[in-house]
FIKOLZA-1660 file (N, C-alpha, C; in steps of 0.1 Angstrom, whole numbers, plus 5000, padded with zeros to 4 digits):
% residues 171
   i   px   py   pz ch aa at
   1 5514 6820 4046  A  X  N
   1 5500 6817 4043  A  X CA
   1 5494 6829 4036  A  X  C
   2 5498 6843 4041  A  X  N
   2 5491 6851 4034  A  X CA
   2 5499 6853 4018  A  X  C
   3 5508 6851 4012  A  X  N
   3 5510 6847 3998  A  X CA
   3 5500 6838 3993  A  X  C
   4 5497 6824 4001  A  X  N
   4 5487 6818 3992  A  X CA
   4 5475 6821 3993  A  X  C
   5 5468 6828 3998  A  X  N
   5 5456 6839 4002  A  X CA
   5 5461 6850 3990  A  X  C
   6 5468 6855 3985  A  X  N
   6 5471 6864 3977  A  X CA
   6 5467 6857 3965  A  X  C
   7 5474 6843 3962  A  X  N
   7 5476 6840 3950  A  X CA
   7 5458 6833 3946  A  X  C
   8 5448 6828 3957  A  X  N
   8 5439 6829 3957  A  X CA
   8 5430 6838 3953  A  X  C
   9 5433 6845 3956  A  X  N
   9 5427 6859 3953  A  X CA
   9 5429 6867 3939  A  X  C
  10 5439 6859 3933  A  X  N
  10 5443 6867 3920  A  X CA
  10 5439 6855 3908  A  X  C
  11 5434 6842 3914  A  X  N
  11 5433 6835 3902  A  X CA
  11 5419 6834 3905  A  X  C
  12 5413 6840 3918  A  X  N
  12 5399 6840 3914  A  X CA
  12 5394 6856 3903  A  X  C
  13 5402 6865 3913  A  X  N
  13 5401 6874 3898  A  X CA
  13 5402 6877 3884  A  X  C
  14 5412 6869 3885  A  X  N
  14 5416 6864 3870  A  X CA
  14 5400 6857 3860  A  X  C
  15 5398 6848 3872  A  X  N
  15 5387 6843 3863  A  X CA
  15 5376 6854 3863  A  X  C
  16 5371 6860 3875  A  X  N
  16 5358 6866 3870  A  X CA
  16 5364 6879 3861  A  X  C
  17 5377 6882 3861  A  X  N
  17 5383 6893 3848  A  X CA
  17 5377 6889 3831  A  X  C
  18 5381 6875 3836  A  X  N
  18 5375 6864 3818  A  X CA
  18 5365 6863 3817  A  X  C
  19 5354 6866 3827  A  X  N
  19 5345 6858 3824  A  X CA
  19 5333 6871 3826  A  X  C
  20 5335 6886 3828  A  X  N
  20 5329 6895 3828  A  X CA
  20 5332 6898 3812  A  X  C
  21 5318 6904 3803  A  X  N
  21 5320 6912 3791  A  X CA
  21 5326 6923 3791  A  X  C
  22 5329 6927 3779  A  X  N
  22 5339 6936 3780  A  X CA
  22 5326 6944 3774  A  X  C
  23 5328 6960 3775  A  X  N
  23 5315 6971 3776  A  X CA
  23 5320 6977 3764  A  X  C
  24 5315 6973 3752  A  X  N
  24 5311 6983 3739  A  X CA
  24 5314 6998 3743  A  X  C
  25 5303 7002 3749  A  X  N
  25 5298 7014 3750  A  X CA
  25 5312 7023 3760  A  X  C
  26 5323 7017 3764  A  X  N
  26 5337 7019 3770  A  X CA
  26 5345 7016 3757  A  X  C
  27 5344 7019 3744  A  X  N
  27 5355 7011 3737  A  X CA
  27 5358 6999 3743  A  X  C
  28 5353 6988 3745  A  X  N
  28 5356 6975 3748  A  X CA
  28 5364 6972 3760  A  X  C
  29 5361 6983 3773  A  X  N
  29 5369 6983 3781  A  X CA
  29 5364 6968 3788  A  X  C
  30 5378 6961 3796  A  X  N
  30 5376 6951 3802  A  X CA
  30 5377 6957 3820  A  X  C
  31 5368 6949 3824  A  X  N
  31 5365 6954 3843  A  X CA
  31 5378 6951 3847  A  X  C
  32 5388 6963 3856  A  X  N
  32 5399 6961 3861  A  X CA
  32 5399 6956 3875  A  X  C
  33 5402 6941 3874  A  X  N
  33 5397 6934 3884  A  X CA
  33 5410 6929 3890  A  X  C
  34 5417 6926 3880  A  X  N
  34 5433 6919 3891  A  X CA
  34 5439 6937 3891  A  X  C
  35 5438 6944 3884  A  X  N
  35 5443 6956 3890  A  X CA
  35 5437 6962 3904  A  X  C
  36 5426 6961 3905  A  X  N
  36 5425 6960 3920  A  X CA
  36 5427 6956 3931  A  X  C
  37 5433 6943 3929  A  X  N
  37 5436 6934 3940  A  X CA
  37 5450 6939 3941  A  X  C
  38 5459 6941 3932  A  X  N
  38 5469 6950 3928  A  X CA
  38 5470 6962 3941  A  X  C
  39 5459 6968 3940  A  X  N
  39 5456 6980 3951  A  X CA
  39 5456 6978 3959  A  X  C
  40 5449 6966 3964  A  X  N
  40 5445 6962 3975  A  X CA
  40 5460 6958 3985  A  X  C
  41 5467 6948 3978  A  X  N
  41 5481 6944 3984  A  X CA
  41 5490 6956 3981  A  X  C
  42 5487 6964 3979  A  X  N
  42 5498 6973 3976  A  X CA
  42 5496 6985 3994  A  X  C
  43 5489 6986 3993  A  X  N
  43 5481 6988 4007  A  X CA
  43 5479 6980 4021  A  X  C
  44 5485 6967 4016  A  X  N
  44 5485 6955 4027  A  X CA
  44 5496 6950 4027  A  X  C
  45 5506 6950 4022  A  X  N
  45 5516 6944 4019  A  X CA
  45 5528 6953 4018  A  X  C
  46 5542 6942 4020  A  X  N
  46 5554 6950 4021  A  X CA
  46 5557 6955 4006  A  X  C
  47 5566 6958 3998  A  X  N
  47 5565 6961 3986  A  X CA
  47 5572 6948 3980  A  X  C
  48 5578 6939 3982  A  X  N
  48 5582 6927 3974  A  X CA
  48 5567 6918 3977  A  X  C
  49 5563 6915 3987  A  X  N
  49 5547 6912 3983  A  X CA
  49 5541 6920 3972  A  X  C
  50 5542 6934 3972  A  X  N
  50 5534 6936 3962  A  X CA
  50 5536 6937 3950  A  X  C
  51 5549 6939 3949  A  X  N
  51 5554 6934 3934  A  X CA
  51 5555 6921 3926  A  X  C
  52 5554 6911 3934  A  X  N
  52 5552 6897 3935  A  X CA
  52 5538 6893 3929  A  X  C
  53 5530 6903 3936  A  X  N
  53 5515 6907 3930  A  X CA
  53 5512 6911 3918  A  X  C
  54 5519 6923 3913  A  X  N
  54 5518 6927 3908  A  X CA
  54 5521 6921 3894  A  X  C
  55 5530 6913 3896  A  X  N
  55 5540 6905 3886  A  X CA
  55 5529 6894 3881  A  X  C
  56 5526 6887 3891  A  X  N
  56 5518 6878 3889  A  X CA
  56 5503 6881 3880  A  X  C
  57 5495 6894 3884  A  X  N
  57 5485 6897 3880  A  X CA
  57 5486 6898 3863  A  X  C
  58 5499 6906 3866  A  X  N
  58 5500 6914 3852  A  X CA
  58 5501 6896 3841  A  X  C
  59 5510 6890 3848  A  X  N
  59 5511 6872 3841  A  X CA
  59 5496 6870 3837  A  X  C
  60 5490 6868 3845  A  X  N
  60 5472 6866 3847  A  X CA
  60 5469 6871 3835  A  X  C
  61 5471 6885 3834  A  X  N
  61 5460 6891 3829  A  X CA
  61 5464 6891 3813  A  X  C
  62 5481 6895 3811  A  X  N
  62 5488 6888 3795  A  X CA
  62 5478 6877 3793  A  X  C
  63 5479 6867 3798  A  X  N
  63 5479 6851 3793  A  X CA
  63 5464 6850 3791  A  X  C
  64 5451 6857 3798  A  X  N
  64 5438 6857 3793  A  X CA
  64 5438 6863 3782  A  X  C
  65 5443 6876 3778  A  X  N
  65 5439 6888 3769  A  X CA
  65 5453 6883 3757  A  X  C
  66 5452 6893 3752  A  X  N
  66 5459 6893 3739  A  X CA
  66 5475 6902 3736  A  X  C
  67 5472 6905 3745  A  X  N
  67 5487 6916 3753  A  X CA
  67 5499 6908 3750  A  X  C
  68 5512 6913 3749  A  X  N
  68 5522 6902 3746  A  X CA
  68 5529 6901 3763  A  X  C
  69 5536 6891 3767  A  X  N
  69 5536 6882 3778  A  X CA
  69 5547 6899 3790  A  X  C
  70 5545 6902 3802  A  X  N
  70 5551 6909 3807  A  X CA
  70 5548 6928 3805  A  X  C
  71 5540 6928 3796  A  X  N
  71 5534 6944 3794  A  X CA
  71 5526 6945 3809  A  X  C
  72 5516 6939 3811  A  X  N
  72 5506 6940 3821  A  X CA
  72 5516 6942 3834  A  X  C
  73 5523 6934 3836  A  X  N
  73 5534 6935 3847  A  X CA
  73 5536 6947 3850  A  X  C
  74 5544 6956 3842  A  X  N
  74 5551 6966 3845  A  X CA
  74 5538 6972 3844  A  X  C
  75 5531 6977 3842  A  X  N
  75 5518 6989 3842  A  X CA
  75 5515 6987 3857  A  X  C
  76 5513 6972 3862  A  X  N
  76 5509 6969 3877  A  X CA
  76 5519 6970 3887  A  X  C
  77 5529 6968 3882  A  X  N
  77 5541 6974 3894  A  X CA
  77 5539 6990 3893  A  X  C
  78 5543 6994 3883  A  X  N
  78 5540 7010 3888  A  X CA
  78 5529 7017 3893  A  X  C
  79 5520 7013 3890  A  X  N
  79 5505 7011 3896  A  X CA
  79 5502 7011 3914  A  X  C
  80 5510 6997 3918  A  X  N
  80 5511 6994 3927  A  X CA
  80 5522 7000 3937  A  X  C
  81 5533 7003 3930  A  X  N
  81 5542 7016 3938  A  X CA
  81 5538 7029 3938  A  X  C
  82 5527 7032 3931  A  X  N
  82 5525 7049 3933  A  X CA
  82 5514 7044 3944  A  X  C
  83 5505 7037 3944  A  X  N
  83 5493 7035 3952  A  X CA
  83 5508 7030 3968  A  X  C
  84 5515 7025 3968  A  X  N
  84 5521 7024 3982  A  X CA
  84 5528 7034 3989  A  X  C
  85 5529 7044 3975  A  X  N
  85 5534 7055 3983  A  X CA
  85 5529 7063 3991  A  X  C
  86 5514 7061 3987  A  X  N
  86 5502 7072 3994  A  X CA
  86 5493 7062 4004  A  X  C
  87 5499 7052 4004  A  X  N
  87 5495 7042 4014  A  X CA
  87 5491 7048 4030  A  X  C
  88 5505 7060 4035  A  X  N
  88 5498 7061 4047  A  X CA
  88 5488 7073 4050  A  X  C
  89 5489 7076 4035  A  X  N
  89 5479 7093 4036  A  X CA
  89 5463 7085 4034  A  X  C
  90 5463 7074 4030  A  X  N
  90 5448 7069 4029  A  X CA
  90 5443 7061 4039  A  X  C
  91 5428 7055 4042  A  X  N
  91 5425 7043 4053  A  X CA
  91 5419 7038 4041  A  X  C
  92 5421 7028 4043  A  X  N
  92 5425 7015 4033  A  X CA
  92 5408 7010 4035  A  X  C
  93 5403 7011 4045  A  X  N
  93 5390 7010 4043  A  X CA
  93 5379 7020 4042  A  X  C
  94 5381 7031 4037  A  X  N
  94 5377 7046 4031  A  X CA
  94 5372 7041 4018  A  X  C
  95 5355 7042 4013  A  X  N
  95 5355 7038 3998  A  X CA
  95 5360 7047 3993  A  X  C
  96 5360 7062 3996  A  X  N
  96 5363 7071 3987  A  X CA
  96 5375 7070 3983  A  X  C
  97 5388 7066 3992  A  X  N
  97 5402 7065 3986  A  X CA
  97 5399 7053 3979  A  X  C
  98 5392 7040 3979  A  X  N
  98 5397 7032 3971  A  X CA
  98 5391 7036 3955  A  X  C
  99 5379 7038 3956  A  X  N
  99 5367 7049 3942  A  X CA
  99 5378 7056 3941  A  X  C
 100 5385 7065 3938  A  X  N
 100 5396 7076 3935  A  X CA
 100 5407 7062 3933  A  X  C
 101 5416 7058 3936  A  X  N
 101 5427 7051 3934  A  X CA
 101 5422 7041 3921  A  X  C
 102 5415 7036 3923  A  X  N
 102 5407 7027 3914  A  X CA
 102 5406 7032 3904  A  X  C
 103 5402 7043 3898  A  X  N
 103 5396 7049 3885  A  X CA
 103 5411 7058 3883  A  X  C
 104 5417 7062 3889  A  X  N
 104 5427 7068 3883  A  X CA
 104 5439 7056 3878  A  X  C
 105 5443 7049 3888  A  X  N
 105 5449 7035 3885  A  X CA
 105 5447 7029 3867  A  X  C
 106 5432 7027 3871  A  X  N
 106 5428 7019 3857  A  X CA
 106 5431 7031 3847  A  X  C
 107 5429 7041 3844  A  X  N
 107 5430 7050 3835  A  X CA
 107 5446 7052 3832  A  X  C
 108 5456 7051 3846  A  X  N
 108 5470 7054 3840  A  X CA
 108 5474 7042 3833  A  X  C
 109 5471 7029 3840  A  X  N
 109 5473 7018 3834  A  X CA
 109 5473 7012 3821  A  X  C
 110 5459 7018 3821  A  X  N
 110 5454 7018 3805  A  X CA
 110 5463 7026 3794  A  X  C
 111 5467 7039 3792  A  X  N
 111 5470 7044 3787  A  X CA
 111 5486 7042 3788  A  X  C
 112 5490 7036 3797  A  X  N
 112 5503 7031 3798  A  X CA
 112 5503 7018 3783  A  X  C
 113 5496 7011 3794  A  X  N
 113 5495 6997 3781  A  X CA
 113 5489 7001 3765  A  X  C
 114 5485 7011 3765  A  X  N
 114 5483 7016 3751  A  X CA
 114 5498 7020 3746  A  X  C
 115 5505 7030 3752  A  X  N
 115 5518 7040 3745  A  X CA
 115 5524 7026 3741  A  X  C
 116 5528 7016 3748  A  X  N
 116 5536 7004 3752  A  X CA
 116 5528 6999 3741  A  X  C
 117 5518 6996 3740  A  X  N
 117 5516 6983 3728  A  X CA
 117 5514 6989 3711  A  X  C
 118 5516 7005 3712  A  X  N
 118 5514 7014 3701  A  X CA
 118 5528 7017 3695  A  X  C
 119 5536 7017 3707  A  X  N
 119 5556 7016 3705  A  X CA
 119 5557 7002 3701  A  X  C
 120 5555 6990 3701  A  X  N
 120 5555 6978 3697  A  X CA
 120 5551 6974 3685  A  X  C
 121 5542 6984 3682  A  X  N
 121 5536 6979 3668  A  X CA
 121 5524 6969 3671  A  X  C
 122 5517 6968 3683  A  X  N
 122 5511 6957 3684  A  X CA
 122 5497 6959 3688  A  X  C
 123 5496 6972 3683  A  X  N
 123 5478 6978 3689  A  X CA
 123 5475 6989 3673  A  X  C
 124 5465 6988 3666  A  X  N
 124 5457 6995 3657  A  X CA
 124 5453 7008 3664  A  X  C
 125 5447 7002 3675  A  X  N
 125 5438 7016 3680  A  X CA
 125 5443 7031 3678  A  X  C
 126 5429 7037 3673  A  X  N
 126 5435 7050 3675  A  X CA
 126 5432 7059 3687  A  X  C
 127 5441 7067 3690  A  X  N
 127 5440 7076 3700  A  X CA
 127 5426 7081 3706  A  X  C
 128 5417 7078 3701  A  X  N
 128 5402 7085 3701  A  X CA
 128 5399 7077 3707  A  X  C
 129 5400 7061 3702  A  X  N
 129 5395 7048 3706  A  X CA
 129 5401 7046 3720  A  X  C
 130 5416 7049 3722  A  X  N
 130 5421 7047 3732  A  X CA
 130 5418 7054 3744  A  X  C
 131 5415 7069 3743  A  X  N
 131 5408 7078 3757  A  X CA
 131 5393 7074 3758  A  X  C
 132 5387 7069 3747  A  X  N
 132 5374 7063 3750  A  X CA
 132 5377 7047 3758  A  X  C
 133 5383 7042 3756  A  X  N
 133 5384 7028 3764  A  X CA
 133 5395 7031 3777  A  X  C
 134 5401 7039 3779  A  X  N
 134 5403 7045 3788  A  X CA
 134 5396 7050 3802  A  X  C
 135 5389 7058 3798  A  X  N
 135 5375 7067 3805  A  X CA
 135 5364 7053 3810  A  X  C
 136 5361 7043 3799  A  X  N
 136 5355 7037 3803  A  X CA
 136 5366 7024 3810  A  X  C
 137 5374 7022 3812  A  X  N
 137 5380 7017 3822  A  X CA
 137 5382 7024 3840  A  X  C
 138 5385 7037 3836  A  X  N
 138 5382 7046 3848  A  X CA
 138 5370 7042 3857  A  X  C
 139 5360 7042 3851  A  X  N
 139 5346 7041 3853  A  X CA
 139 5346 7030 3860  A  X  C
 140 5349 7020 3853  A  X  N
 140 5349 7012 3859  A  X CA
 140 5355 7000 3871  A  X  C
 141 5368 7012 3868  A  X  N
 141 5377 7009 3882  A  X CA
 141 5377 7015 3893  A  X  C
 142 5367 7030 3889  A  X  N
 142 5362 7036 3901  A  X CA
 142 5350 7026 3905  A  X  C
 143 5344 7020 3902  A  X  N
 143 5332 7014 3907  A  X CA
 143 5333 7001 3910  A  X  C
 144 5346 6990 3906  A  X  N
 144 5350 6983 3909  A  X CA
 144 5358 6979 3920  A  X  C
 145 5367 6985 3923  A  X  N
 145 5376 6986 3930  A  X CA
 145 5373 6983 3947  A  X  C
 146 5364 6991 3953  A  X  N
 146 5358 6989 3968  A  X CA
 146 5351 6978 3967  A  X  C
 147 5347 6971 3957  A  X  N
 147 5342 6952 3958  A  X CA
 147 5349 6943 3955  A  X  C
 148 5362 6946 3951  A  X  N
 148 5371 6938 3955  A  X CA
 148 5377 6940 3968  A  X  C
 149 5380 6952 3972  A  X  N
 149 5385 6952 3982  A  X CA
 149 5380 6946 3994  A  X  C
 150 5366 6947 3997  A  X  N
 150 5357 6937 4004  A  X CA
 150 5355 6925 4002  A  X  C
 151 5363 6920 3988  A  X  N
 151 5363 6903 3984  A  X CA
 151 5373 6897 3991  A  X  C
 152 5384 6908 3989  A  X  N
 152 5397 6901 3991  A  X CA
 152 5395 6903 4007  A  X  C
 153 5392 6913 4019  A  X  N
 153 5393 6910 4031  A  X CA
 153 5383 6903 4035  A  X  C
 154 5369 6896 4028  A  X  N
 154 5365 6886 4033  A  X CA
 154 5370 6875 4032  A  X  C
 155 5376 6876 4021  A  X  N
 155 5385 6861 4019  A  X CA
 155 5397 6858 4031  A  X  C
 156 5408 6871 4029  A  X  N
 156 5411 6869 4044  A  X CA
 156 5404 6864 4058  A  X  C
 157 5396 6867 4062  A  X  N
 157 5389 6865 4073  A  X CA
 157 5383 6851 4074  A  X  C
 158 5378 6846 4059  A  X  N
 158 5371 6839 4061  A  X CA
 158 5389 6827 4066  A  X  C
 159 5401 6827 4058  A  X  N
 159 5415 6817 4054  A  X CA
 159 5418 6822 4069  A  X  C
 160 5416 6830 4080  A  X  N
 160 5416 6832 4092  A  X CA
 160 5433 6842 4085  A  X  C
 161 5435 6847 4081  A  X  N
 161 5444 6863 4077  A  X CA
 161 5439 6878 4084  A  X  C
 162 5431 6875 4085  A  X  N
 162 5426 6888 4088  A  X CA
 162 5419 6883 4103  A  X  C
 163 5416 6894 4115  A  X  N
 163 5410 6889 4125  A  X CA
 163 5397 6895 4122  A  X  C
 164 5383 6883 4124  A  X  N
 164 5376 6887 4123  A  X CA
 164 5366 6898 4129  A  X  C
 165 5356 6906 4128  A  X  N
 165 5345 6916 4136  A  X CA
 165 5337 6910 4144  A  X  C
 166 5336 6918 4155  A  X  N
 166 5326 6914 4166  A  X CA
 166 5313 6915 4162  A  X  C
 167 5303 6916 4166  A  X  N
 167 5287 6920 4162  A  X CA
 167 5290 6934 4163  A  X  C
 168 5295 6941 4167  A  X  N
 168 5294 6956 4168  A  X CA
 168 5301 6964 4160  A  X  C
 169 5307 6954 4146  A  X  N
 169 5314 6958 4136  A  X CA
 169 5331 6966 4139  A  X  C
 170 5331 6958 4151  A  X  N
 170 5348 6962 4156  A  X CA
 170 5355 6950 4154  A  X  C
 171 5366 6953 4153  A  X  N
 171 5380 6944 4153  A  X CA
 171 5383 6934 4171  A  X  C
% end
């Protein structure tokens, strides 16, 4: 059950990924939204769950954007194995580690899927353009990132995955 609670969670992101503007003023960065859910199971999950995740988002996120099919994948798997490795140095419900994991995430990510689609032949952008849409992906995966993570554990709680809080904000 918690796979299809996963896979919920990544085609609702998916959509509001498509359906949020992408920010000019970021070099056209797009809000890193299945990359945070990404974080989030990578943190909650065994590692074939989260590569599973990871696989899938990256699928999501090719097939909206313009990326060729499987680049997004591998940025999110590595993404998601560095964030599991520091898995037990963080609390998962700390905004400050998810703000930090979040903006640095989206920024290696980014610049991953840049070298990768610039080795392909399949991106114009120049380098200027690329640390500018970068930074503004940061930005926005630092400020992103702790409201998904509260999306996706309400959603758990709400699909009964997660146990829910008492009135006194305990488990």
């Amino acid at each position: 059950m918690k796979y299809l609670v996963m896979l919920l969670a990544l085609v609702t992101g998916a959509t509001l990924q498509a359906l949020l503007p992408a920010w000019t003023w970021f070099g056209g960065a797009q809000a890193p939204v299945l990359l945070a859910l990404v974080l989030f199971y990578a943190w909650t999950l065994p590692r074939a769950g989260m590569l599973a995740c990871a696989f899938a988002a990256g699928l999501l996120q090719d097939a909206l954007g313009q990326v060729p099919l499987g680049f997004s994948c591998l940025c999110f798997a590595l993404a998601g194995l560095w964030a599991q490795r520091h898995r037990d140095d963080v609390d998962e419900q700390a905004v400050i580690s998810q703000v930090l994991f979040g903006g640095l995430a989206a920024a290696l990510v980014t610049l991953l899927l840049y070298a990768l689609l610039r080795h392909a032949g399949a991106i114009s952008l120049s380098f200027g353009g690329a640390l500018r849409k970068t930074l503004g992906t940061m930005l926005l995966g630092a400020a992103l990132t702790p409201l998904m993570f509260r999306m996706a554990i309400g959603l758990e709680r709400r699909l009964g995955e997660r146990p829910t809080l008492d009135h006194g904000g305990r488990l």
